[in-house]
N, C-alpha and C positions, 0 to 999 in steps of 0.2 A: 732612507738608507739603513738606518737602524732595524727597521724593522723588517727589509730583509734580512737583517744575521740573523735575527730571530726565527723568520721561519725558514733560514734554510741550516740553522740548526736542528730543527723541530726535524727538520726531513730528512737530513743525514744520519740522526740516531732514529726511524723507524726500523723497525725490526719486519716491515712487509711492504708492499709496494703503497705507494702515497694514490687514497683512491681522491682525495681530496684535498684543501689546504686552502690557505689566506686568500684573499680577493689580490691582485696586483703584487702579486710576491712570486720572483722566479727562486728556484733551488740554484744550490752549487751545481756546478757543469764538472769539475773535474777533483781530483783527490785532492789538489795543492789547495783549491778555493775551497773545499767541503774542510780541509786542516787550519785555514784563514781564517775563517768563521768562525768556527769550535774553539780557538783559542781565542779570539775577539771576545764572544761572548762567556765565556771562563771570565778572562778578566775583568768585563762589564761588572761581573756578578761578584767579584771577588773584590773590585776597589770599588763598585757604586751601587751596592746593593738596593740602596730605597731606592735610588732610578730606575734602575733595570727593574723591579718588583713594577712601578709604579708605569713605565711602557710594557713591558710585556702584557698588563692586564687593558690596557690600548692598545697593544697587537689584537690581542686576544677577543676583545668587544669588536675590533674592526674585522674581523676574519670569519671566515666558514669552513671549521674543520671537521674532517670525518673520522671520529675517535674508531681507534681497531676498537676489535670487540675483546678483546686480553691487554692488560697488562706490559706484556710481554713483550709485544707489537710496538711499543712507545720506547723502547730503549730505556736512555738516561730519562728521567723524571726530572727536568729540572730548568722547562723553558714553559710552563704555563701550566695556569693555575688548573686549568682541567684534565692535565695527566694526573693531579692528583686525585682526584675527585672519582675519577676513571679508576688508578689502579685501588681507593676506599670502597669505592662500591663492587670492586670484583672482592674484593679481603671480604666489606659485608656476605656478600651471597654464598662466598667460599663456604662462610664459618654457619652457615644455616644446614 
C-alpha cells in the first residue's frame, strides 16, 4: 500500500510521460487520487521521516525505473534516492 503512494507520487510529478515505473504499482487515475497521494506522502515525510527515507529506498531496490534523461522531467525531487543522483549527475556534466 505504502508503496503505491510512493510511486504514484513519483508519477504524478513527471514532467513527461511515464516510459516506465515500479514492478506491481498502478498510478493515480484521477486528480482527487493524484491530490490523495501527494499530500499522503507530504506528511509521511514531514511526521516520519527515517521511515519514509528507510521504504522509499525499498521502493526503490524493488522497482525498475526509467529515469528521463533531464532533470526536469522528474518534477519534485523528493521521492527517491535516484532523482537525486539524476539531477547530480546532469549539474556534473552541465558544469564540464
Amino acid at each position: 500500500m505504502l508503496g503505491n503512494v510512493l510511486a504514484g507520487e513519483f508519477r504524478s510529478d513527471l514532467n513527461c510521460a511515464p516510459t516506465g515505473g515500479p514492478r506491481r504499482r498502478s498510478g493515480t487515475k484521477t486528480k482527487d487520487e493524484e491530490t490523495a497521494v501527494g499530500e499522503f506522502a507530504r506528511r509521511l515525510r514531514a511526521n516520519f521521516s527515517e521511515v519514509y527515507s528507510e521504504m522509499a529506498d525499498r521502493v526503490e531496490a524493488d522497482s525498475v525505473f526509467a529515469t528521463p534523461n533531464t532533470p526536469d522531467a522528474l518534477g519534485s525531487i523528493d521521492t527517491f534516492r535516484f532523482e537525486e543522483r539524476t539531477l547530480l549527475a546532469h549539474a556534473v556534466i552541465s558544469s564540464q
